[in-house]
N, C-alpha and C positions, 0 to 999 in steps of 0.2 A: 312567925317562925320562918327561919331562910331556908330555903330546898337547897339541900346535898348538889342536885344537877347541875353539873358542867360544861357548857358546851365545848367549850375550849379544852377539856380534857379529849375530846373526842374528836377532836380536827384533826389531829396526826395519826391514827390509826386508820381513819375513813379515807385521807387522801393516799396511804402505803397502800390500803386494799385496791382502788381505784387505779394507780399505777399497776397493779400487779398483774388487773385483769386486761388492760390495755397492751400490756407488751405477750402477753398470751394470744390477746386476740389477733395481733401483727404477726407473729410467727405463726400461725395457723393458716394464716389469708397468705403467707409468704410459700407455703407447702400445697395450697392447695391448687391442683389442675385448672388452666385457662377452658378448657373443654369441658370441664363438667357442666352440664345444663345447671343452667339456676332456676330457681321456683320462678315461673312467670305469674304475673297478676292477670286476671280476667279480665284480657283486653278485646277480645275478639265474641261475637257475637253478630247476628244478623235482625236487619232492620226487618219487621214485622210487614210494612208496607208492601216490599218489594220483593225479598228474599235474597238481596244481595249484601255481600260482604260490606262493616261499615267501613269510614275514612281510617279507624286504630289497626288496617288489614288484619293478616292472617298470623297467628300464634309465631310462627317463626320470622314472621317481620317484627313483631313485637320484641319478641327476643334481641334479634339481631340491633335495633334502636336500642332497647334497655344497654347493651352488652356496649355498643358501637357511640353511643351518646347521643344519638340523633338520626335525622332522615340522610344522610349522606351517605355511609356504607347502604342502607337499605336500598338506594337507586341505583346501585350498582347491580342489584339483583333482578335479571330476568327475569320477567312478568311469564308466568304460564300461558302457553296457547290457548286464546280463545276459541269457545264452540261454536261455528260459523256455518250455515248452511251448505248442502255438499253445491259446488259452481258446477256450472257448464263444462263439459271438455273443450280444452282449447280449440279455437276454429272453428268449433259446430256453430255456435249463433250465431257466429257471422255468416257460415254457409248454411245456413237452416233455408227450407223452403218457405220461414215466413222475411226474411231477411231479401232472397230472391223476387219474392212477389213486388216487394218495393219498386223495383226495377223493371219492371215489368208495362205494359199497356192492358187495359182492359177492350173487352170486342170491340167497341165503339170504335178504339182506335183504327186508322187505314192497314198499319202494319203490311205493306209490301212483300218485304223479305219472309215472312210467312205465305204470300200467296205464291211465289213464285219457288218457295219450297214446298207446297205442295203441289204445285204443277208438275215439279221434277221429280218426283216419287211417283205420282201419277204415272207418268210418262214411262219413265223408267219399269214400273210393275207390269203396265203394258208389252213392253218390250220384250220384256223375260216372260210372259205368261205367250206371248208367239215365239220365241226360240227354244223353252225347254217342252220337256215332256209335257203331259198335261199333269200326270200324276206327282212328276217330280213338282211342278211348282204348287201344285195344293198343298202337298206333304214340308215343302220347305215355309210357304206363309203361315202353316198353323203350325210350325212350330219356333216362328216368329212373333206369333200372335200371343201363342201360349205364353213364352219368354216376356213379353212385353206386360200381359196381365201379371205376370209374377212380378216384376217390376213394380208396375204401379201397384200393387200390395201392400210392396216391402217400405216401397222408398219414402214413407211418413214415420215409420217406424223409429225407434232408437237404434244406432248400430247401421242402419240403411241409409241417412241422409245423405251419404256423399255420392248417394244415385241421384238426388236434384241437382250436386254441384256439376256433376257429369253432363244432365240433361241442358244446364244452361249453359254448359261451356261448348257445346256440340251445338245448338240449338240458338241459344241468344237471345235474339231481341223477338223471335218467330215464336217462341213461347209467349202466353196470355197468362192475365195474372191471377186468373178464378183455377188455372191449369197448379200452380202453385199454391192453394189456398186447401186444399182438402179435396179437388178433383181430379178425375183420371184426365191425362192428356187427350188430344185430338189423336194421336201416333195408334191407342189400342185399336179405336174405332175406324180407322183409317185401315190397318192391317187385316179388323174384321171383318171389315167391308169386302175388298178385295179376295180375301179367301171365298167370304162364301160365295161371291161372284162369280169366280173361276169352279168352282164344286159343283153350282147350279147349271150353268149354263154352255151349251156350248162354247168351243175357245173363239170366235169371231165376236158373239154377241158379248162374252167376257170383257173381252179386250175392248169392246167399246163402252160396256160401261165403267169401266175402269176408266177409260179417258173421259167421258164425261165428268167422273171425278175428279179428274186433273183439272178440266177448264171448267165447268159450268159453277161449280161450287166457287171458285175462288171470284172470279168473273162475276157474277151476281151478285156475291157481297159488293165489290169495288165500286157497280154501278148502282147498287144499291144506298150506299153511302154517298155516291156522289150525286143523287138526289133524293134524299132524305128531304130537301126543304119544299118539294114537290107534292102537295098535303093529300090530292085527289087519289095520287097513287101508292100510299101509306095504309097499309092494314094494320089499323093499331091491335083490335082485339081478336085477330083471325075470322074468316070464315067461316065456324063450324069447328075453331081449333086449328085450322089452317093459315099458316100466311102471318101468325102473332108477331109485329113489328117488323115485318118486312115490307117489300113496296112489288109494284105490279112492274116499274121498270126496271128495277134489278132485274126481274124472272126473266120479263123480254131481253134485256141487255146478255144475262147471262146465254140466255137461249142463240139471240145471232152471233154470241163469238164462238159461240160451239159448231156454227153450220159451214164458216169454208174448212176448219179442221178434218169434217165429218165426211165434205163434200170430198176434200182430197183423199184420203182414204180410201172411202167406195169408189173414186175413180178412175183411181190405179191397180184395183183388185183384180186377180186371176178371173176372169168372167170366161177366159177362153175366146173361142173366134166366133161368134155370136152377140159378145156385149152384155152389156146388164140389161137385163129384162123389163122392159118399159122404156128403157130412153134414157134421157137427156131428163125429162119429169120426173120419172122415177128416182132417179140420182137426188135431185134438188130435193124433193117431196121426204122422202128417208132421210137424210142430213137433216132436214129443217126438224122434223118430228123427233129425231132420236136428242138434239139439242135440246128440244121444248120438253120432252121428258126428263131431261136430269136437270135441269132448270127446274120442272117442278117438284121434283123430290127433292131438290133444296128450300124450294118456297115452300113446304106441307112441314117441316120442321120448324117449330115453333122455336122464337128467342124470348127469353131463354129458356133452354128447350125442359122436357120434362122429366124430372128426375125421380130416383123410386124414395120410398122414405126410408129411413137411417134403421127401420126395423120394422119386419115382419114377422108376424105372432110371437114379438117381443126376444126374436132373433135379429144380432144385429147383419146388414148385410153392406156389401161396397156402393161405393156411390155410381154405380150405372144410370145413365141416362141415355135419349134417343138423343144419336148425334146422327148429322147429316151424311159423316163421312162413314158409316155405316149404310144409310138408307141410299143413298148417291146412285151408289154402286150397283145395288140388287135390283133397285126398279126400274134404274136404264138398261141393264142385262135382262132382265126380264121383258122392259118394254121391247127391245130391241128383235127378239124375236118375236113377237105380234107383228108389229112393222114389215119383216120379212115377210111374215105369213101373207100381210095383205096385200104385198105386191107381188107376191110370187116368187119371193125371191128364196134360197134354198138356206136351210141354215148352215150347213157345211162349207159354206162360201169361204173362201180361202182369201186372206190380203194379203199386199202384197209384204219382200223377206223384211222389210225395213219400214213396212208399216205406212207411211209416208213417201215412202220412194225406192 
C-alpha cells in the first residue's frame, strides 16, 4: 500500500515560513540599541590555587571581546590600579639614619676631624664657663643638654629623621657609625658632662675639668691607636672592669699632652705678689696630676662601654650608657680640687681673663 506522504508537497510552504522568520529576525537586530548589554556567557571565574582572576579576565572584558570580536579593543582598556605596599616618602631612605651609618667610620677608625672637634667645644665650654656668670652658664648648658636629649629621642622616630640629616650635614665625617645605628651621640654626654661639672664644682676646678675633656680624652684615644700593636701595654679584659681594650700608653700619652696645657694655665694665674704656693714644683706636680686624672677617667670607661638593657621591669627605656665624655669631666673637677687641697692651694683661685693668656 503507497502512503499519501509528500515530501515535495511540503518543500514550498517550509522554505515561505523560513524566509518569513529571517526577514523578522533582521528587522528586529536592525531596531535594536548597540548599548544594550547582551547576555554574557560564564567567562569569568577565579582559579582555586591562587585566588586570582583567570586569562578569560573580568565580565566586562568578556563583553567588550564578545561585542569588539577579539583582544584588540580590550587592550585599549586601562588595567585597574594595582594594590601595592604603602613606599617610603620620597627622600626618607635615602636620608634615614640607616643609609647615613653607611658613611660613616666605626671607633676603631683614627677619625681626626672628630678629635679636633671636640677639643674645640671643649675649649670653647671652658671659655664661656670663665666669662659668663656661674648661674647663667649652668642654666644655659642644661637647657642645651635637655634640648639635645629631646633630640636624641625624637630623631629615630617617623616624622623626626631629618634630625639625622641635620646631624650629618653639621657634623660629617666626626659622627661614628654605632652613633647612627640606634645610639645616642657622643654630643648628650658631652653637654652632661660639662653641665654637671660647672654645678658641682667650683668655677676654676670646672673649667679645668672641662679642659681635660677637651685634651685628654681625644689625645688618649690617638695614642692609643697608634700603639695598639704594642701587646704589653693592651688591657684586653680590664682590670676589675677597668681599662677593657684600651692600652696603658694611651693613658700616659693622653696624660703628658694635657701637662704643658695645664702647666700654662696655673702659670699665668692671678696668684697675686706672693706666687703660687710651693714653687716651681708645685706648678709642675698640679699639671702633671690633674692631666693623669682625666687620663684616667678615660682609661676606667670600658670599650665598648656599658650600656643599660632595652628594659626594665619590662619597661622599655633609652639606650644610656657610660660615656667618657660624661665621666671626663666630673672626676678631673672633682680630682682637681683634692690636688688643690694637697698643695695648699685655695680653691677660689682665679685664672687668668683668657685662660691661657
Amino acid at each position: 500500500m503507497r502512503s499519501s506522504f509528500a515530501p515535495q508537497s511540503m518543500t514550498l510552504p517550509m522554505l515561505s515560513w523560513l524566509l518569513s522568520a529571517l526577514s523578522q529576525s533582521s528587522a528586529t537586530a536592525a531596531n535594536f540599541p548597540s548599548s544594550h548589554p547582551l547576555p554574557l556567557p560564564r567567562l569569568y571565574h577565579r582559579q582555586r590555587c591562587h585566588g586570582r582572576p583567570s586569562a578569560f579576565g573580568s565580565p566586562f572584558e568578556a563583553a567588550v571581546r564578545i561585542r569588539a570580536g577579539g583582544d584588540a579593543a580590550a587592550a585599549a582598556i586601562p588595567e585597574p590600579p594595582a594594590r601595592t605596599v604603602p613606599s617610603v616618602e620620597e627622600g626618607e631612605e635615602e636620608h634615614s639614619h640607616v643609609e647615613i651609618a653607611k658613611k660613616l667610620g666605626n671607633r676603631n677608625r683614627a677619625n681626626l676631624s672628630r678629635k679636633f672637634t671636640h677639643a674645640g667645644f671643649g675649649i670653647f665650654f671652658a671659655c664661656l664657663n670663665q666669662f659668663l656668670p656661674h648661674r647663667g652658664f649652668v642654666r644655659g648648658m642644661a637647657a642645651l643638654t635637655t634640648a639635645t636629649l629631646g633630640m636624641e629621642l625624637l630623631r629615630y622616630r617617623r616624622g623626626f629623621r631629618w634630625m639625622n640629616v641635620a646631624l650629618h650635614f653639621f657634623l660629617g665625617g666626626a659622627l661614628r657609625k654605632h652613633e647612627m645605628e640606634g645610639k645616642f651621640t657622643g654630643s648628650f654626654y658631652y653637654f652632661a658632662g660639662v653641665t654637671a661639672s660647672a654645678y658641682l664644682f667650683p668655677k676654676t676646678a670646672a673649667t679645668m675639668g672641662i679642659c681635660q675633656l677637651a685634651l685628654a680624652d681625644p689625645s688618649a684615644s690617638y695614642f692609643g691607636r697608634r700603639t695598639r700593636h704594642v701587646y704589653w701595654s693592651r688591657i684586653e679584659n680590664g682590670l676589675g672592669g677597668i681599662g677593657r681594650n684600651k692600652g696603658i700608653l694611651g693613658f700616659l700619652g693622653g696624660a703628658l699632652f694635657c701637662f704643658p696645657f695645664n702647666y700654662r694655665v696655673f702659670k699665668i694665674a692671678k696668684w697675686g705678689v706672693k706666687g703660687a704656693p710651693g714653687g716651681e714644683l708645685a706648678l709642675i706636680s698640679v699639671s702633671l696630676l690633674l692631666g693623669l686624672a682625666g687620663a684616667f677617667a678615660d682609661l676606667a670607661v670600658p670599650t665598648p662601654a656599658l650600656t643599660m638593657p632595652s628594659k626594665v621591669m619590662g619597661i622599655p627605656v633609652p639606650p644610656f650608657h657610660v660615656d667618657d665624655n660624661f665621666v671626663v669631666p666630673i672626676f678631673s673637677g672633682w680630682a682637681c680640687t683634692k690636688i688643690f687641697a694637697m698643695v695648699g692651694w685655695e680653691e677660689g683661685l682665679e685664672l687668668a681673663k683668657h685662660i691661657i693668656f
